[in-house]
C-alpha positions in Angstrom: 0.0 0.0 0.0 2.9 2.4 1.0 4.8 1.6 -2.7 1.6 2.9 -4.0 0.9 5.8 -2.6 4.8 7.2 -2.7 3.9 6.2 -6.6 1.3 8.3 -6.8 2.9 11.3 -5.1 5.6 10.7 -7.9 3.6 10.6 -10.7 3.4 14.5 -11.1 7.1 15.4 -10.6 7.7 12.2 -13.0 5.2 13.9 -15.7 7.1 16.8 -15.4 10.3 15.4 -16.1 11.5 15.8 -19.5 13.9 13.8 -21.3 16.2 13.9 -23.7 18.0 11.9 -26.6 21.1 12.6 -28.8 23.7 10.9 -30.5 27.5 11.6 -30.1 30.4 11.2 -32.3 30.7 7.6 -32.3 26.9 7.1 -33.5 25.3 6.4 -30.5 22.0 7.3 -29.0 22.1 8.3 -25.4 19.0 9.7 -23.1 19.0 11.4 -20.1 17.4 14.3 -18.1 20.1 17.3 -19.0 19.7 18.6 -22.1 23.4 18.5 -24.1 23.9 20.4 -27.5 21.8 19.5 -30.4 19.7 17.2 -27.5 16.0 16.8 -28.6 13.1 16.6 -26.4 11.8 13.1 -26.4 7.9 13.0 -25.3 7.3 9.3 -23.0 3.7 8.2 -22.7 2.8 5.8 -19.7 2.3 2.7 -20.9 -0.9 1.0 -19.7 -0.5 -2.7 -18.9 -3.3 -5.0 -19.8 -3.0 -8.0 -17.3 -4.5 -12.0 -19.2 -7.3 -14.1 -17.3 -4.3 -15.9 -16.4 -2.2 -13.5 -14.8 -5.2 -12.2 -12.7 -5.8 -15.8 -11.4 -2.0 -16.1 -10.7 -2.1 -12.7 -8.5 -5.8 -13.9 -6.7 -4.0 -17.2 -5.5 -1.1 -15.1 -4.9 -3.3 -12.9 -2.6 -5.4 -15.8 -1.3 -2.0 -17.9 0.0 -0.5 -14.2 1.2 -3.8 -13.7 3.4 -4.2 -17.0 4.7 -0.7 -16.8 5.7 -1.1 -13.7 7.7 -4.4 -15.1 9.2 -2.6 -18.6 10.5 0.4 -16.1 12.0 -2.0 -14.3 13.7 -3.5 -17.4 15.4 -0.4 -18.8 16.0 0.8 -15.7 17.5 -2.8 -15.6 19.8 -2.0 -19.3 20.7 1.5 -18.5 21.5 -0.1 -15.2 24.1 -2.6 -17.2 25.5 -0.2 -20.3 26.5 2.1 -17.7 28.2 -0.8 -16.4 30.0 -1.8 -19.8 31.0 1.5 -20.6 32.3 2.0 -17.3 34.0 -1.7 -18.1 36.1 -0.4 -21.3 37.3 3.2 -20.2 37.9 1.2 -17.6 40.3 -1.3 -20.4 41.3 1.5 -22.3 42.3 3.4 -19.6 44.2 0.5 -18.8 46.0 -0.3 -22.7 46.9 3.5 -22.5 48.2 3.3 -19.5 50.1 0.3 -21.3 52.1 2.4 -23.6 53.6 4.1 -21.7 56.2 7.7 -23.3 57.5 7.0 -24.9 61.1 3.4 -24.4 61.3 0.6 -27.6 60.7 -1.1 -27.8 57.3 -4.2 -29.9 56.6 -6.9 -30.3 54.3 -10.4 -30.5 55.1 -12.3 -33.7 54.7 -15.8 -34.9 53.5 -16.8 -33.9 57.0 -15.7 -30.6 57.5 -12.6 -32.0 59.7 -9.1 -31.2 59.6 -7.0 -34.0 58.6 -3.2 -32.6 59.8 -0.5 -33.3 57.4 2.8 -35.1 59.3 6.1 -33.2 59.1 7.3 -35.5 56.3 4.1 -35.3 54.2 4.3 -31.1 54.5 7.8 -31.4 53.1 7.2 -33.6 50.3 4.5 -31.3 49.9 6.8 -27.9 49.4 9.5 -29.8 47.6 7.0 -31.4 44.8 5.7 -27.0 45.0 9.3 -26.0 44.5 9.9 -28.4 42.0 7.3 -28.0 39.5 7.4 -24.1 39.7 11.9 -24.9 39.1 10.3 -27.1 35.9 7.2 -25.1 34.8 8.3 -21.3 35.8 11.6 -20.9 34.8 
């Protein structure tokens, strides 16, 4: 889009621009934009290009594949945010399930009953070290 408007802002000044053709001592033809004794004024006409069926059906395809492209980047890249966002709410989850189990206090869970079942020393270490370890593994 940006190739075509800067082409369009051209257009005029390359209207404007006039060039020139003449031929030197040795015969040959030259062209260029600074006039030169006994240079003529050569008048250029845009040329309009005329695209085939075939051509046209090459650049849709062209278009198609370029969009699609785009689109599955743009997936991939939402796919990719909302993983990091996933592992960032349990990397927090388990800090927070970490920070809960307070070094030298008891820790429990709650049964069917509404009764604390106490966790022995052992069991609240393994406890924090399986914490520690899968927030080393999955936060890192």
């Amino acid at each position: 889009m940006r190739h075509w408007l800067l082409i369009a802002a051209l257009l005029p000044s390359l209207a404007a621009a006039e060039i020139y053709r003449w031929t030197d001592e040795q015969g040959q033809v030259h062209f260029g934009q600074r006039p030169v004794a006994g240079a003529e004024t050569v008048q250029v006409k845009p040329q309009v290009v005329e695209r085939d069926q075939h051509t046209r059906e090459r650049e849709a395809r062209s278009q198609r594949f370029y969009d699609a492209r785009r689109e599955e980047q743009q997936e991939a890249a939402a796919a990719a945010t909302a993983q990091r966002e996933e592992r960032a709410n349990e990397c927090r989850d388990l800090r927070r399930r970490l920070a809960q189990i307070p070094e030298g206090f008891s820790y429990y869970r709650t049964d069917a009953n509404g009764e604390r079942i106490y966790y022995s020393d052992e069991e609240t270490d393994t406890a924090r070290r399986q914490l520690r370890e899968r927030i080393a593994q999955r936060c890192s």
